[in-house]
C-alpha positions in Angstrom: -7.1 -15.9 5.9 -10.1 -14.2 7.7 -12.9 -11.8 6.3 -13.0 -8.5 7.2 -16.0 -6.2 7.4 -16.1 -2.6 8.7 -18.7 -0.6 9.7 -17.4 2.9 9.8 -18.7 6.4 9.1 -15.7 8.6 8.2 -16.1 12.6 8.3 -12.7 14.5 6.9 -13.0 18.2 6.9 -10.4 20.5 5.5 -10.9 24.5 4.7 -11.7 23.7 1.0 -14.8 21.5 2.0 -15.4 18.0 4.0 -16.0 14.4 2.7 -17.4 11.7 4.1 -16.8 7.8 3.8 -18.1 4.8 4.8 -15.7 2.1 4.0 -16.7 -1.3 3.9 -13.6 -3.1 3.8 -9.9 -3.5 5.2 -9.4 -2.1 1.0 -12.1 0.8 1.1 -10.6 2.1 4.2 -6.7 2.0 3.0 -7.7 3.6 -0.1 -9.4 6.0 1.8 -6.6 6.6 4.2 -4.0 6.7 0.9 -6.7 9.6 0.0 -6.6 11.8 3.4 -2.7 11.2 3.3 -2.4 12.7 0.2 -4.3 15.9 0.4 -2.8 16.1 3.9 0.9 15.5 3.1 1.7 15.4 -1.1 2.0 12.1 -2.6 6.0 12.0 -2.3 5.7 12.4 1.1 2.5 10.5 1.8 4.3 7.4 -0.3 7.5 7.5 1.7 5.0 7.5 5.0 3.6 4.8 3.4 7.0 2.7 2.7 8.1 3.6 6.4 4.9 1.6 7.8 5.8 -1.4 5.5 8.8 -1.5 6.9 7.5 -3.3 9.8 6.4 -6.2 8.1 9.4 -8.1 6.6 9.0 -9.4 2.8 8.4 -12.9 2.3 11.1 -15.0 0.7 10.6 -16.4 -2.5 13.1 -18.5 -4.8 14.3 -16.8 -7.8 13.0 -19.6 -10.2 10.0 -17.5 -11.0 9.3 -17.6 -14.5 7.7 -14.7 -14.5 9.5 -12.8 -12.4 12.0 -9.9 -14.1 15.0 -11.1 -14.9 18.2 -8.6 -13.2 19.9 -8.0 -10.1 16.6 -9.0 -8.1 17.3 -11.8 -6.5 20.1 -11.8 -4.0 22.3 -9.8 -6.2 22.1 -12.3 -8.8 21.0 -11.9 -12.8 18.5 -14.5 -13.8 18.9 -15.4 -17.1 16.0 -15.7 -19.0 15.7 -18.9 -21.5 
């Protein structure tokens, strides 16, 4: 895994006021985003744009033998049983 650094200056204005940002990392600047997104388009809509764009990256697999994982219908349709 590679390190990120960003040097950004971000300026947002909206009729209420501005804000400015200077994010710092690949986190800062999603938060930030998350932020604009937000004010911009409600948080039921900003979080289904946000579960659209994670659509394009498939979910790793990972066996259902977790012990800490929740036990139900969560992997492949399948109760775990928890002992």
């Amino acid at each position: 895994m590679s390190t990120v650094s960003i040097e950004a200056t971000i300026n947002a204005k909206w009729s209420e006021g501005h804000s400015s940002y200077s994010p710092s990392s690949p986190e800062e600047l999603a938060i930030i985003g998350i932020e604009l997104l937000v004010r911009e388009l409600g948080t039921d809509v900003a979080r289904n744009f946000i579960r659209q764009a994670f659509e394009r990256y498939p979910m790793p697999s990972t066996p259902c033998t977790d012990a800490h994982a929740p036990a139900g219908p969560t992997c492949g349709g399948t109760t775990r049983q928890v002992t």
